[in-house]
C-alpha positions in Angstrom: -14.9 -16.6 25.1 -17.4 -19.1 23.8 -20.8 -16.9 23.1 -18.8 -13.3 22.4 -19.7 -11.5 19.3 -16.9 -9.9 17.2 -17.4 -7.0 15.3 -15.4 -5.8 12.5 -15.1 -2.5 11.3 -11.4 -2.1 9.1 -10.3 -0.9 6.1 -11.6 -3.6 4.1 -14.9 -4.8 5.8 -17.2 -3.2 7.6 -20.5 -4.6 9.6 -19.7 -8.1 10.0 -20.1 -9.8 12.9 -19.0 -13.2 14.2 -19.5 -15.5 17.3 -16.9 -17.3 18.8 -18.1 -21.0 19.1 -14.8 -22.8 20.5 -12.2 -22.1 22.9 -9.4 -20.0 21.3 -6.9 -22.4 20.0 -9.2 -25.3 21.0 -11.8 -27.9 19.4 -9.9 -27.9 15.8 -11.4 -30.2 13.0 -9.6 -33.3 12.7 -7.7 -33.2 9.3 -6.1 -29.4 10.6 -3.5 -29.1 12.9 -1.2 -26.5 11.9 2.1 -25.9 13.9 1.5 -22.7 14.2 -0.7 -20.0 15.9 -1.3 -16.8 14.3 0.6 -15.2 17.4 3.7 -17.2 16.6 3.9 -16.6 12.7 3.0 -12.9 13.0 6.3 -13.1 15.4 8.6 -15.0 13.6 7.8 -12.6 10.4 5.2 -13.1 7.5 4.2 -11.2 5.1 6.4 -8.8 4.6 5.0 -7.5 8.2 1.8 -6.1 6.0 -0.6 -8.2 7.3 -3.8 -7.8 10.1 -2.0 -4.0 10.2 -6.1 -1.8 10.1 -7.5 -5.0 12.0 -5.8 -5.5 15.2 -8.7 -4.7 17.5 -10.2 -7.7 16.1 -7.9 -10.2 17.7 -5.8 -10.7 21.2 -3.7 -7.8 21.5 -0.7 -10.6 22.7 -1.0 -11.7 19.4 0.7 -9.0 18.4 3.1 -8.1 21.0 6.3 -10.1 19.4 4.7 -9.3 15.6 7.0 -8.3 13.0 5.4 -6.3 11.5 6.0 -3.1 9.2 3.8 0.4 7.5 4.7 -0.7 3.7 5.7 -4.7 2.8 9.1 -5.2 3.6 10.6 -8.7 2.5 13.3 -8.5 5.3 10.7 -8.4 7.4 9.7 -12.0 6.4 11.3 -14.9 8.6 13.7 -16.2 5.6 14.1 -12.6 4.6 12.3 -12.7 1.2 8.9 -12.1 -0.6 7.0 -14.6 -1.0 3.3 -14.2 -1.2 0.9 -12.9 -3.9 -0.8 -9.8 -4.7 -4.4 -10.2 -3.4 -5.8 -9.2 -6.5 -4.7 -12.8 -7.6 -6.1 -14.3 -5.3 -9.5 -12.6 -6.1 -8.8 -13.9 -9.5 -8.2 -17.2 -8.9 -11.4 -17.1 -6.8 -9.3 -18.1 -3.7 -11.4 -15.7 -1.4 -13.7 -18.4 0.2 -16.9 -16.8 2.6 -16.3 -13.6 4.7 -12.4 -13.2 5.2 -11.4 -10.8 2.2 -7.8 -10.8 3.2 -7.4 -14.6 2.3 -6.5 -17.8 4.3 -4.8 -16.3 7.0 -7.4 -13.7 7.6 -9.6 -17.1 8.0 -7.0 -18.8 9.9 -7.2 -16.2 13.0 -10.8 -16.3 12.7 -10.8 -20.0 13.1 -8.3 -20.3 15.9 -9.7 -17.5 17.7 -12.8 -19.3 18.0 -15.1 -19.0 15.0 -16.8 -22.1 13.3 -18.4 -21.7 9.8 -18.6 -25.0 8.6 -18.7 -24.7 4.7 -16.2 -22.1 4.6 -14.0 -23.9 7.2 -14.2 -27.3 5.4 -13.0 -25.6 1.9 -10.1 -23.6 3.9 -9.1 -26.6 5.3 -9.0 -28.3 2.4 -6.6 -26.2 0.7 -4.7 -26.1 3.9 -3.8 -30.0 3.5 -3.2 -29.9 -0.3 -0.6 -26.7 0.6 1.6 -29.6 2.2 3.0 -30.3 -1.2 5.2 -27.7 -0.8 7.1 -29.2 2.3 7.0 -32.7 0.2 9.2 -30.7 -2.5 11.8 -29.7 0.4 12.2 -33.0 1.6 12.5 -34.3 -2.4 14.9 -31.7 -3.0 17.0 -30.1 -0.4 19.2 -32.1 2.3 18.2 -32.2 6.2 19.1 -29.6 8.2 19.5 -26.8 4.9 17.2 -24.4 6.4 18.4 -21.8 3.5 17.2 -24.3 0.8 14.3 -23.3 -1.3 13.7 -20.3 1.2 10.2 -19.0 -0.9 8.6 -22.2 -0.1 9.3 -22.3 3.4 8.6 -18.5 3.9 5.1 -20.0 2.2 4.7 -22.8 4.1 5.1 -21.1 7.5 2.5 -18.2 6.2 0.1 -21.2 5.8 1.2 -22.5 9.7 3.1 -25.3 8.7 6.5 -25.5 9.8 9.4 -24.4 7.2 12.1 -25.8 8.9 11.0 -29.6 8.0 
C-alpha cells in the first residue's frame, strides 16, 4: 500500500527501511516493462531456487506460494534445468551492486515492483535491464523459432532478468 514502510531485517541487511511509493506492480518508468513479475519467475524456477530464501517476510507471501525454490542451489531447480547465474562475489567485483539491494538486480526488481521508487538507483537498474536484451537478440540471430532448448543459459538468464526466454 502506497505510504507503508518496509523493514528489513535478513541475513544480509539489517535496519533498512523503505516506503512504498506506487501501487504494487503499477506506475513503472517508461523504458521498463519486463514480462515478468517476481511471483511468476520465482514460480517458473530461477536461481537455482536459492534466491529471497532469509527474506521472505519482506515481500507478499503469494509471491511465493508456486516458488521453486530449494535449501542449497540446485540447477534442476532452474526453469531450463541449468545454472546459470554468477557468484555474487562477482558481482561485487564488477561493482554491479547499485544502492541498497545487496543481493543484486532481482533483489531491486522486487523492491521496485512491490512499490519502492529510488530514482538514481532505479534509473541505473533500469538501464542495465534494457542493455540485458542483447541476450534475446543473440537467440533470435542464432537459434530457429520455436527451439526452446536452444542456447538454454541465456534464456535461463534472460527470464532471471524478467524477460521472456521463450522469444
Amino acid at each position: 500500500m502506497i505510504g507503508d514502510e518496509i523493514h528489513v531485517d535478513d541475513r544480509m541487511q539489517s535496519g533498512y527501511t523503505y516506503v512504498l511509493d506506487a501501487p504494487e506492480g503499477e506506475d513503472f518508468d517508461p523504458g521498463f516493462s519486463p514480462h515478468h513479475t517476481p511471483a511468476e519467475m520465482l514460480a517458473m524456477g530461477v536461481f537455482e531456487g536459492k534466491y529471497l530464501n532469509d527474506c521472505r517476510g519482506e515481500f507478499p507471501a503469494n509471491w511465493f506460494e508456486g516458488a521453486k525454490l530449494s535449501d542449497r542451489p540446485d540447477p534442476s531447480v532452474n526453469y531450463f534445468g541449468i545454472k546459470s547465474r554468477q557468484p555474487l562475489s562477482v558481482w561485487r567485483e564488477k561493482g554491479w551492486i547499485i544502492g541498497p539491494d545487496p543481493r543484486g538486480w532481482f533483489q531491486w526488481y522486487c523492491r521496485y515492483h512491490l512499490g519502492r521508487r529510488l530514482p538514481d538507483t532505479d534509473a541505473a537498474q533500469i538501464k542495465r535491464w534494457r542493455a540485458f536484451a542483447r541476450h534475446a537478440g543473440q537467440i533470435r540471430a542464432n537459434c530457429y523459432p520455436g527451439d526452446i532448448f536452444c542456447r538454454p543459459r541465456q534464456r535461463q538468464a534472460l527470464l532471471q532478468w524478467a524477460y521472456d526466454p521463450l522469444i
